[in-house]
GUKOLBA-545903 format. One record per residue (C-alpha): x, y, z. Coordinates in Angstrom, 3 decimals, decimal comma, m for minus. Example, Ala and Ser with C-alpha at 12.3 -4.5 7.8 and 13.67 -1.06 7.14 Angstrom:
# GUKOLBA-545903
<rec u="12,300" v="m4,500" w="7,800"/>
<rec u="13,670" v="m1,060" w="7,140"/>
END
This chain:
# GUKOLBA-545903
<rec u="27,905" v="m20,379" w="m0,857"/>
<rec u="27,956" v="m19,152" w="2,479"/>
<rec u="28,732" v="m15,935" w="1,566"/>
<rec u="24,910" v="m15,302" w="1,292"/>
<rec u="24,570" v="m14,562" w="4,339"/>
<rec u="26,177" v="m11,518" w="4,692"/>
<rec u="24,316" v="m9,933" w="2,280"/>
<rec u="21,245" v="m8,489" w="4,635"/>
<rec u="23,499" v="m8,296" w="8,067"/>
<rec u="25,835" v="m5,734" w="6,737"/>
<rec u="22,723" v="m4,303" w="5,295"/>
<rec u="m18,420" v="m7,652" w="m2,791"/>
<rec u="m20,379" v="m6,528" w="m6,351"/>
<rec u="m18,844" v="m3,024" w="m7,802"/>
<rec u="m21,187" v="m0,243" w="m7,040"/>
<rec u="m19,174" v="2,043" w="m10,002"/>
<rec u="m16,409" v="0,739" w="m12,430"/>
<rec u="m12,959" v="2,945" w="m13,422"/>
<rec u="m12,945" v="1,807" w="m16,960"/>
<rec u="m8,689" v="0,609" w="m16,619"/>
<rec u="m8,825" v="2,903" w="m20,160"/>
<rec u="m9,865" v="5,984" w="m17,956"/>
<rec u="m6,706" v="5,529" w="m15,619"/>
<rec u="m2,979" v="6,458" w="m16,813"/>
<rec u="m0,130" v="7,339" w="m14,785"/>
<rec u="2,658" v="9,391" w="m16,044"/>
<rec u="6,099" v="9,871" w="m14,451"/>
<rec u="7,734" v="13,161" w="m14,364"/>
<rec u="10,876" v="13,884" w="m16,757"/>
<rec u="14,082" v="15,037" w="m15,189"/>
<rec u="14,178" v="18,945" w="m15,251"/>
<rec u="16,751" v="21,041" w="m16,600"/>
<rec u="17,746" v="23,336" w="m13,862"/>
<rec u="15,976" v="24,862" w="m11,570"/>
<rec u="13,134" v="25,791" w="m14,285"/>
<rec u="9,443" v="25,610" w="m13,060"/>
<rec u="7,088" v="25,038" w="m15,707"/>
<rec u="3,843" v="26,718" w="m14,035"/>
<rec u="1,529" v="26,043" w="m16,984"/>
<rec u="2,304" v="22,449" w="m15,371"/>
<rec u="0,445" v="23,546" w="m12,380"/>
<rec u="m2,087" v="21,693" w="m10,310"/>
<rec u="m3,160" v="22,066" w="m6,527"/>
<rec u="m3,369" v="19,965" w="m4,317"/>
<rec u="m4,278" v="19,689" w="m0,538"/>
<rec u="m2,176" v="18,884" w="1,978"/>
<rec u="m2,282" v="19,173" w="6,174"/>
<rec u="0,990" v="17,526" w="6,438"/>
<rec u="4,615" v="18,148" w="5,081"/>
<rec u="6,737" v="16,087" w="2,380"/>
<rec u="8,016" v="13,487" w="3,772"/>
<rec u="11,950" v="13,273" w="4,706"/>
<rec u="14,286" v="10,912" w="3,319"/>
<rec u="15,054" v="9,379" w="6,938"/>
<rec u="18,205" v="6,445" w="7,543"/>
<rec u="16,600" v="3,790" w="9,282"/>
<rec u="17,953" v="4,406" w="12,749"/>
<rec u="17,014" v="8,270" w="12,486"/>
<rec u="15,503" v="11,032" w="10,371"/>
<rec u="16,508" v="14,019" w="8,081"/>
<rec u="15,527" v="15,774" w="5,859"/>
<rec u="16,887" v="18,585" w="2,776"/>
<rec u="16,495" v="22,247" w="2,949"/>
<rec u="13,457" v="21,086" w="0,674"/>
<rec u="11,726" v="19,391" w="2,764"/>
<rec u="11,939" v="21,889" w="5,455"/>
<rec u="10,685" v="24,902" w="2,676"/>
<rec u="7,914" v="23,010" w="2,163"/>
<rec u="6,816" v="21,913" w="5,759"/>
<rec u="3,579" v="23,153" w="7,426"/>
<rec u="4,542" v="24,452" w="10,525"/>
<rec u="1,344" v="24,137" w="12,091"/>
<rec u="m1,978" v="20,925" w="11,203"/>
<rec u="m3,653" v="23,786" w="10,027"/>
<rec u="m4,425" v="23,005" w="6,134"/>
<rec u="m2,596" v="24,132" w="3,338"/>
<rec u="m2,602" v="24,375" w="m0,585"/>
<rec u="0,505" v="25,063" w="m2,744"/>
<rec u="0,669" v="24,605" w="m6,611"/>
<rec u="2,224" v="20,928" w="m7,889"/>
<rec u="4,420" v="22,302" w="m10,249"/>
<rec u="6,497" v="19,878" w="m12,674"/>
<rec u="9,251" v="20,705" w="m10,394"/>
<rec u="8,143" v="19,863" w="m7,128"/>
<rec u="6,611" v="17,260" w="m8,959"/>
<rec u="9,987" v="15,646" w="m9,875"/>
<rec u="11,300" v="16,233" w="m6,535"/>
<rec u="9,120" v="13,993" w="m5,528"/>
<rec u="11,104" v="11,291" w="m7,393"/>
<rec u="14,210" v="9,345" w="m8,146"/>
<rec u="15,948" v="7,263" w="m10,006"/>
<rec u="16,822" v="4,112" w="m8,739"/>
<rec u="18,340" v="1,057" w="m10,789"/>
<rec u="16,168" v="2,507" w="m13,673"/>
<rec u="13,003" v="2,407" w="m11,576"/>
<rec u="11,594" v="5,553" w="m10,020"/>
<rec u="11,386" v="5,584" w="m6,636"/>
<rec u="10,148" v="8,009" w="m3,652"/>
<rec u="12,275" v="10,515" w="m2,385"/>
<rec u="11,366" v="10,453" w="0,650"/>
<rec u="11,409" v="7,589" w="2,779"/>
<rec u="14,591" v="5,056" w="2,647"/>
<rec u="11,981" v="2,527" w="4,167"/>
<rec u="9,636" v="2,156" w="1,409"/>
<rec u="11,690" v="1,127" w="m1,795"/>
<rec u="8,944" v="m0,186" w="m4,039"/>
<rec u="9,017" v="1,678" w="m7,060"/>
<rec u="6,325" v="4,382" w="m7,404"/>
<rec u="6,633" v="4,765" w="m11,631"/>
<rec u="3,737" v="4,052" w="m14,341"/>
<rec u="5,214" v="0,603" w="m14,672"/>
<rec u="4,549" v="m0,329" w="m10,831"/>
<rec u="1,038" v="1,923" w="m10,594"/>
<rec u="m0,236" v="m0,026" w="m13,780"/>
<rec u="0,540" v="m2,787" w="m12,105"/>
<rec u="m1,022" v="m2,094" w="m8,961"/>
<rec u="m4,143" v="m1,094" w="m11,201"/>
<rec u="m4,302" v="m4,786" w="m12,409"/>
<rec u="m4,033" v="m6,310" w="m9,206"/>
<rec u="m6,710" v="m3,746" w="m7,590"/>
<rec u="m8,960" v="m5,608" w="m10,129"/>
<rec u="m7,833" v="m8,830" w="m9,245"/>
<rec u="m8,555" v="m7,614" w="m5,449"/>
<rec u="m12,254" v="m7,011" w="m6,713"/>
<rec u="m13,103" v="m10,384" w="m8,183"/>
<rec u="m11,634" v="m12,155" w="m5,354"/>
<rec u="m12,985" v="m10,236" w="m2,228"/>
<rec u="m15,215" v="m8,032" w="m3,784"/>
<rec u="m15,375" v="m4,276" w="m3,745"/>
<rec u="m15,846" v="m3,384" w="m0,282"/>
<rec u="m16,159" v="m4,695" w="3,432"/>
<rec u="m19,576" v="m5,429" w="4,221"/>
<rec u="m20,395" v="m2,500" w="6,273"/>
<rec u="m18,439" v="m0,001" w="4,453"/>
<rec u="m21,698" v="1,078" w="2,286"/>
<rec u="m23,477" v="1,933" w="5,237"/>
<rec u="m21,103" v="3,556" w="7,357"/>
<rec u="m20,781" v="5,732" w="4,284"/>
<rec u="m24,074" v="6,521" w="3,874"/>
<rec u="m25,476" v="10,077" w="3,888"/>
<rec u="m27,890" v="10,057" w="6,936"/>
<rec u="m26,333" v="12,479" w="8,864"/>
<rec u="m27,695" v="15,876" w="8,720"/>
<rec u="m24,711" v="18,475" w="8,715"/>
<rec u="m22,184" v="15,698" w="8,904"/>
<rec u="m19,666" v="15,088" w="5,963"/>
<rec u="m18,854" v="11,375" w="5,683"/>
<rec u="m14,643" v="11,388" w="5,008"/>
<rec u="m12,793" v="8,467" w="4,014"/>
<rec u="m8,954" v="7,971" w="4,134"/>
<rec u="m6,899" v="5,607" w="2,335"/>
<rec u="m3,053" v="5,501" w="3,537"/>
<rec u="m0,289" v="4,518" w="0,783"/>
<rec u="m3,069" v="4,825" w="m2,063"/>
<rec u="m0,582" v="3,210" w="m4,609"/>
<rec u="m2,524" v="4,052" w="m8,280"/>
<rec u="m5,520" v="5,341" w="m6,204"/>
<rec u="m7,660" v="2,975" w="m8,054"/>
<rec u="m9,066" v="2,427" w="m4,594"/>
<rec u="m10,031" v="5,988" w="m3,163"/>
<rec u="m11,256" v="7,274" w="m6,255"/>
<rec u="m14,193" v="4,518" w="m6,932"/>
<rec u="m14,896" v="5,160" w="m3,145"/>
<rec u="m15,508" v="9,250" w="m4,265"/>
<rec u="m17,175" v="8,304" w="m7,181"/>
<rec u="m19,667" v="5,733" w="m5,027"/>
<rec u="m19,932" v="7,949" w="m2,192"/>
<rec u="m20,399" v="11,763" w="m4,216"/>
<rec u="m21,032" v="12,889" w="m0,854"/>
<rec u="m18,214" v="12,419" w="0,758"/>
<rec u="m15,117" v="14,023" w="0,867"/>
<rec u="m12,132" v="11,407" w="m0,192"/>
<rec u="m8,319" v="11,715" w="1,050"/>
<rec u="m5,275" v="9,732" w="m1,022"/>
<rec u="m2,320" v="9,849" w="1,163"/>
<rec u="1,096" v="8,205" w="m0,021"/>
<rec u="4,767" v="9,580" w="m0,460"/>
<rec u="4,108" v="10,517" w="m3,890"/>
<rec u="1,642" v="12,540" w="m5,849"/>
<rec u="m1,629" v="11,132" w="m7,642"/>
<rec u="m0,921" v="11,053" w="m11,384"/>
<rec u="m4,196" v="10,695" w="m12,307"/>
<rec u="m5,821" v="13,066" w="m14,416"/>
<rec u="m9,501" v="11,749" w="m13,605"/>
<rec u="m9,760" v="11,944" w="m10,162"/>
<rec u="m12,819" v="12,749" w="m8,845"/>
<rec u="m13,810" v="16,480" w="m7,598"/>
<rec u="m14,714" v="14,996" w="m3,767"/>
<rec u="m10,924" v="13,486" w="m4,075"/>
<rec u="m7,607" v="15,223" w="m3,006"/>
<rec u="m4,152" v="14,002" w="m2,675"/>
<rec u="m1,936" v="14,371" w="m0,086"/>
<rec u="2,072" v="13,686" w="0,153"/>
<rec u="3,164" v="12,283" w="3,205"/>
<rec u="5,133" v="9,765" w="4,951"/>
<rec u="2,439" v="8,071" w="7,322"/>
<rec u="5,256" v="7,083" w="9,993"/>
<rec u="5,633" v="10,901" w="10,940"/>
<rec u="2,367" v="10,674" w="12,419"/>
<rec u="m1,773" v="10,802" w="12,077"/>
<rec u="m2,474" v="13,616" w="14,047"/>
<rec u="m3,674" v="16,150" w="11,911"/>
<rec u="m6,668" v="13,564" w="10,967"/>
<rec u="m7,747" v="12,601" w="14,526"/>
<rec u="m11,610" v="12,582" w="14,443"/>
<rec u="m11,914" v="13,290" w="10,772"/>
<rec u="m12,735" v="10,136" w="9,007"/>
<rec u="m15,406" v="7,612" w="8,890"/>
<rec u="m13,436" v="4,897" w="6,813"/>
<rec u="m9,649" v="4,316" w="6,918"/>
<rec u="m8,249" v="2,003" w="4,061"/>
<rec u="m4,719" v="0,596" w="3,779"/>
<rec u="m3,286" v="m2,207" w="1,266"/>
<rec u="0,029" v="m4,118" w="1,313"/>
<rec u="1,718" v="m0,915" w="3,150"/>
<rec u="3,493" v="m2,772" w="5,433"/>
<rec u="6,907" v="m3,058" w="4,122"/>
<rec u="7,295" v="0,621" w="4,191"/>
<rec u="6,186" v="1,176" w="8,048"/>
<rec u="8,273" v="1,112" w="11,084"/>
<rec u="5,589" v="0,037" w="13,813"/>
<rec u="2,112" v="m1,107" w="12,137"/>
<rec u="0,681" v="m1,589" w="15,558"/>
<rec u="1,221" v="1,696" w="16,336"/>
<rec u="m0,297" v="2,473" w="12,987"/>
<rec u="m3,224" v="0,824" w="14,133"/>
<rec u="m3,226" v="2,831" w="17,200"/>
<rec u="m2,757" v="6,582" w="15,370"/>
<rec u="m6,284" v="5,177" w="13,078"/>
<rec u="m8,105" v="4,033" w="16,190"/>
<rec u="m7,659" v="8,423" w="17,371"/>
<rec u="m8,472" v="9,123" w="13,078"/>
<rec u="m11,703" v="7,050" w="12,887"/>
<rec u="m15,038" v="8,606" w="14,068"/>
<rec u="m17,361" v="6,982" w="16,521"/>
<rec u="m18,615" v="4,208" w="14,715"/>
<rec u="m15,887" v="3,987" w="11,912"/>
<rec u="m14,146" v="1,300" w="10,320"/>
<rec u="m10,909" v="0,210" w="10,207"/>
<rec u="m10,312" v="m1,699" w="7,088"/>
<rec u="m6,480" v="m3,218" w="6,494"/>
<rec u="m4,910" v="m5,721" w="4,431"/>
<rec u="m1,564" v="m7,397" w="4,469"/>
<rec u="0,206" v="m9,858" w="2,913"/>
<rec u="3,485" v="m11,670" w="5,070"/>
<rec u="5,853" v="m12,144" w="2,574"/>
<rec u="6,238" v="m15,910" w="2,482"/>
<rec u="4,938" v="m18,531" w="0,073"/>
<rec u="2,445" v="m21,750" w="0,945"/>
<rec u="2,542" v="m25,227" w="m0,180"/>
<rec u="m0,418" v="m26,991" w="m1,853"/>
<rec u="m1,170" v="m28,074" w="2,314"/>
<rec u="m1,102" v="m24,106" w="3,063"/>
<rec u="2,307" v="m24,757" w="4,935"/>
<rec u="4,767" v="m22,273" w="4,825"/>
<rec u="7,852" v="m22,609" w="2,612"/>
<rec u="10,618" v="m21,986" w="5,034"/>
<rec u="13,749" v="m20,759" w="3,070"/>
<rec u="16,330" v="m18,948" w="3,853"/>
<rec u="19,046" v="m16,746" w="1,603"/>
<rec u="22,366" v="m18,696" w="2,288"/>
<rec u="22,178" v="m20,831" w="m0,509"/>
<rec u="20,702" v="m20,973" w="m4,149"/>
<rec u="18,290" v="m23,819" w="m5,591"/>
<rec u="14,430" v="m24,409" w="m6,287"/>
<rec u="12,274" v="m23,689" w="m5,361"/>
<rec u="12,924" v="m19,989" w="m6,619"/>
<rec u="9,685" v="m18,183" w="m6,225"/>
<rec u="9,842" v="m18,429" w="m2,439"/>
<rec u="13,708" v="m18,003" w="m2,802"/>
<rec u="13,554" v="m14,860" w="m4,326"/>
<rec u="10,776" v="m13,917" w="m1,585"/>
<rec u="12,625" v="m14,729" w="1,204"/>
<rec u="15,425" v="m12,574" w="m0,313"/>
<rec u="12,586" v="m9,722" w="m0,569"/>
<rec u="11,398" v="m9,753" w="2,429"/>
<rec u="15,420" v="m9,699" w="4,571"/>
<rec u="15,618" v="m6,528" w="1,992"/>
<rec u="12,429" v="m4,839" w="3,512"/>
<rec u="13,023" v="m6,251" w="7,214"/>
<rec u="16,574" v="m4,482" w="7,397"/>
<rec u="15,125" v="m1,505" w="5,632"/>
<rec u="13,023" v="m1,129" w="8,514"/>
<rec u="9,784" v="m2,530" w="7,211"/>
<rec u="7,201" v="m4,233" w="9,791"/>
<rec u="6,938" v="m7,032" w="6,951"/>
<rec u="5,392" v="m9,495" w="9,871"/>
<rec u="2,346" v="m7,059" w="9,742"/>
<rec u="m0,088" v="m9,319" w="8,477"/>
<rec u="0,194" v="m12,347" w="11,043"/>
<rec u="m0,611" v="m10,153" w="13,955"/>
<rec u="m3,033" v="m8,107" w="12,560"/>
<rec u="m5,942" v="m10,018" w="14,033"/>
<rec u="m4,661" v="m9,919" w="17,394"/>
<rec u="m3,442" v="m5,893" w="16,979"/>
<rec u="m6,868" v="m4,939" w="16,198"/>
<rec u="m8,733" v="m7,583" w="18,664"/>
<rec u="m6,956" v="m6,608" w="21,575"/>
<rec u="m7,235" v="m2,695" w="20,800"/>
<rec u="m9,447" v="m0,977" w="23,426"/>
<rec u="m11,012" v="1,417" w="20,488"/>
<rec u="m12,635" v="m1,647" w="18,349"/>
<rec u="m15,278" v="m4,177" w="18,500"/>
<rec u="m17,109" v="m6,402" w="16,143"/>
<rec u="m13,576" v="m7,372" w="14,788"/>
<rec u="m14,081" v="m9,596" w="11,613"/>
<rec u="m10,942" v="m11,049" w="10,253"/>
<rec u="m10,338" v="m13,143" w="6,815"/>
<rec u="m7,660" v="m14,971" w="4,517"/>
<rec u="m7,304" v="m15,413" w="1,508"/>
<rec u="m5,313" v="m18,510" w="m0,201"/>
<rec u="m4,249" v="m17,117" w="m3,693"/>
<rec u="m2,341" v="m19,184" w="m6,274"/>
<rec u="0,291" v="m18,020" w="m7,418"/>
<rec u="m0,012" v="m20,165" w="m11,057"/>
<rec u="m3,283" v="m21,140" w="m12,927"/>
<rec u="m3,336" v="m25,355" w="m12,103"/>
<rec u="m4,394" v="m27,477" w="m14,955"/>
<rec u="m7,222" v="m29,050" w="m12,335"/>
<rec u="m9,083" v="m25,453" w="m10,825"/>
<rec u="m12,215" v="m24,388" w="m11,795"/>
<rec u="m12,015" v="m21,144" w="m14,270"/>
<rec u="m12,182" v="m18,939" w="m11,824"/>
<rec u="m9,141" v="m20,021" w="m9,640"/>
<rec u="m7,338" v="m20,249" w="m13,020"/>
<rec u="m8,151" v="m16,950" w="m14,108"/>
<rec u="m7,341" v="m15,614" w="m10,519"/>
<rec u="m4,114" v="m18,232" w="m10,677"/>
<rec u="m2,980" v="m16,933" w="m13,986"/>
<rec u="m3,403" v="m12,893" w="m12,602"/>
<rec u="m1,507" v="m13,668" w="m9,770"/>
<rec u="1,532" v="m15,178" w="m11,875"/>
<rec u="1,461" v="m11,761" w="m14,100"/>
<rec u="1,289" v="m10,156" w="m11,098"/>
<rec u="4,112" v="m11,551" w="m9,636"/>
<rec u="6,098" v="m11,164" w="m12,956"/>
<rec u="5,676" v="m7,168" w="m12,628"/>
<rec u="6,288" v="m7,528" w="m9,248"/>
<rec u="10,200" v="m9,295" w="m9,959"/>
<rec u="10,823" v="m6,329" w="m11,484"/>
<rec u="9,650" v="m4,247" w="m8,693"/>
<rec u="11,656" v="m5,165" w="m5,915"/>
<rec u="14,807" v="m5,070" w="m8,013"/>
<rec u="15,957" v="m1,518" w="m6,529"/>
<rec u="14,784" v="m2,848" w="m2,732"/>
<rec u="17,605" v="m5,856" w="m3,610"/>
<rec u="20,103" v="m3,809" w="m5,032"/>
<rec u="20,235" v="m1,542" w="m2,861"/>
<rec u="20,285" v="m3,854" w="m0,269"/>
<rec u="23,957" v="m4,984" w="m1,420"/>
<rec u="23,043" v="m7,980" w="m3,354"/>
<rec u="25,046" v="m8,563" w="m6,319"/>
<rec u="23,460" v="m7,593" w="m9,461"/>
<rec u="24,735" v="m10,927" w="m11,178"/>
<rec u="22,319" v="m13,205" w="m8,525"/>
<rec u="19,496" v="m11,145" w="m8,748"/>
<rec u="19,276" v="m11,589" w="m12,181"/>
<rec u="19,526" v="m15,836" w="m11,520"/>
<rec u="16,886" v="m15,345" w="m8,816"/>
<rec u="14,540" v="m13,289" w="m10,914"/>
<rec u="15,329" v="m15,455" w="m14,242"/>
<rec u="14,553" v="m18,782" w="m12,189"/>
<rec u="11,730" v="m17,308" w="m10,073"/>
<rec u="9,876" v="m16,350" w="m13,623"/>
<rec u="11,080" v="m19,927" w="m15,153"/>
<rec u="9,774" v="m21,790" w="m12,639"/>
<rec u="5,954" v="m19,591" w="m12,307"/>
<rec u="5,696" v="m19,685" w="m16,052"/>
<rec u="6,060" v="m23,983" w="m16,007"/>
<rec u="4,029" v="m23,968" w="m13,587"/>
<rec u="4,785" v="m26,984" w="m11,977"/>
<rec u="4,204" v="m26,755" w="m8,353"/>
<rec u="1,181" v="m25,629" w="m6,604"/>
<rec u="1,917" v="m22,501" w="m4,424"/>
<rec u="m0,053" v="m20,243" w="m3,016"/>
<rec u="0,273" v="m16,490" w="m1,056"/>
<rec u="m1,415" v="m15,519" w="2,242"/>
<rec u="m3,093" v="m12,329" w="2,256"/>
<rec u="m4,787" v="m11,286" w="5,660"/>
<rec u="m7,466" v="m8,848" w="5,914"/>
<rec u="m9,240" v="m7,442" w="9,190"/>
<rec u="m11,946" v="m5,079" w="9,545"/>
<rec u="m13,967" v="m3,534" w="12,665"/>
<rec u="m15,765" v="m0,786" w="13,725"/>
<rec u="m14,788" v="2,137" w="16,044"/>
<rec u="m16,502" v="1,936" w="19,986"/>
<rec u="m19,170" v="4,513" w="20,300"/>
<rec u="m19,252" v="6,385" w="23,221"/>
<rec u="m20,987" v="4,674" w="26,189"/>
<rec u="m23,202" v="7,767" w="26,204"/>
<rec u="m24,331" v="7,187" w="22,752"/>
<rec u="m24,552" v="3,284" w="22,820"/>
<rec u="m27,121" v="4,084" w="25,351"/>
<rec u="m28,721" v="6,688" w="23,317"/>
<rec u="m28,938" v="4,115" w="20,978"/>
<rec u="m30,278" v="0,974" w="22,926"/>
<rec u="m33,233" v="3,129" w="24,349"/>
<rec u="m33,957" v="3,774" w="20,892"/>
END
């Protein structure tokens, strides 16, 4: 079946709780026309532009994306109408996708974001809600001096809006290449539209906290990334990131090297390894997460670099304790939602319809037996912003 290959080269404990009951995402129905239902209406903030729908090897963008570009940083509100609102999507493969990078093609519909939700709360029982210092660097001890957090690709937003409602105080940013749905968010909370790989520069020096989760498929050059935060992050900030590498783990932790130019078990990583050729010829930095340690520790900008992994199952095993099987057995639904997911990224990366449906059928056969122990690597790294030498001397005298 060597015709397989071909398919890719021409190609902490919770300081406040979002009851899941409180969170709902809707999608936007396709418009009639050019009709703009302003009784639909809600502002929202944004510094940047929409994103463009760029080819990998270049950039573009419609006459709508250059009506509604800012022409300058300088902030600006317009009214999310139900039309720009839907411009916002696509259709994809019957998923609905962003429509505006060709990078990123994760769906961004109320079947992925209640997914996301679900595995935000697996997130919390497993690392808990926050990085060590995050409560304190968000503290309000500084007289005249707003404390600002960012999160970048905010998915369902379940993150950045329990960071507004446990930090009141603090003004909360939600940037991704779609719209929040959410009708509860928080009145310290904004969203902004925006395709991070254009650039940070409107939020140099702005923010105490920058967040990111499992964006990495969807940027060009994370280590660059890392470089626009270190110039967004005040004195003293944090950098918090996590990434996952898109490969599977024995029971010994040892990667499962597969490739895609032939079809057999085991199909979980198979289908993965599919995945991640789809994102890595999309443009995607999906090896992110194994240099993250080294991106941040060898940045001039950070010290007191703290890095972690995490060995998730990917099944509940008959053996664990009941708290790697209830982890094990989130992880598998997880994954399940997640087959569905990257079925647009594989389509319309040329592979044949017909084989992702044997991938995706095995894959989910083989997780729901749950037969063999495999687990997934995620990779998390924190640290904190230098302060000036000025003030670090300030500070040791003191």
């Amino acid at each position: 079946m060597l015709f397989h290959r071909n398919y890719f080269s021409t190609l902490s404990i919770p300081l406040s709780t979002v009851h899941p009951l409180m969170v709902s995402h809707t999608f936007p129905k396709p418009l009639d026309g050019d009709s703009d239902d302003d009784s639909d209406a809600c502002s929202i903030s944004s510094i940047s532009p929409f994103s463009p729908a760029p080819s990998v090897g270049g950039s573009s963008y419609t006459s709508y994306d250059a009506s509604m570009r800012s022409l300058s940083p300088t902030p600006s509100v317009w009214s999310m109408t139900s039309s720009l609102r839907a411009e916002a999507y696509k259709q994809e493969f019957g998923r609905g996708l962003n429509n505006y990078s060709e990078i990123y093609r994760l769906p961004a519909d109320a079947e992925e974001l209640d997914r996301l939700d679900l595995q935000h709360n697996m997130f919390i029982e497993i690392m808990g809600k926050y990085i060590p210092p995050l409560p304190e660097v968000m503290a309000d001890d500084v007289p005249g001096e707003q404390k600002a957090v960012l999160d970048l690709g905010c998915g369902s937003g379940r993150w950045i809006m329990e960071a507004a409602l446990d930090f009141p105080h603090c003004s909360a940013v939600a940037v991704d290449l779609v719209p929040m749905q959410s009708p509860y968010m928080p009145p310290n909370c904004r969203s902004e539209v925006d395709d991070i790989n254009l650039g940070l520069e409107h939020f140099y020096g702005d923010f105490n906290v920058v967040h990111s989760r499992l964006i990495s498929s969807g940027i060009r050059d994370y280590a660059h990334l890392i470089d626009q935060i270190s110039r967004v992050l005040r004195p003293g900030g944090l950098i918090d990131l996590m990434e996952f590498d898109f490969h599977c783990y024995d029971e010994n932790h040892h990667r499962v090297n597969l490739d895609t130019s032939t079809l057999a078990s085991p199909w979980w990583p198979r289908w993965l390894s599919f995945l991640e050729m789809a994102a890595r010829n999309r443009g995607g930095d999906v090896d992110a997460a194994t240099h993250l340690h080294d991106w941040v520790s060898n940045h001039q900008s950070f010290e007191n670099v703290v890095y972690n992994q995490y060995w998730i199952p990917v099944t509940p095993w008959r053996t664990d304790s009941a708290f790697d099987m209830r982890i094990g057995t989130a992880m598998r639904d997880d994954i399940f939602s997640f087959l569905k997911s990257g079925r647009p990224l594989l389509l319309g990366s040329g592979v044949p319809e017909q084989l992702v449906n044997e991938l995706e059928t095995n894959a989910y056969k083989e997780l729901m037996e749950g037969n063999t122990r495999h687990y997934i690597r995620v990779q998390c790294v924190y640290a904190h912003k230098r302060q000036p030498r000025s003030r670090q001397n300030a500070n040791r005298s003191n």
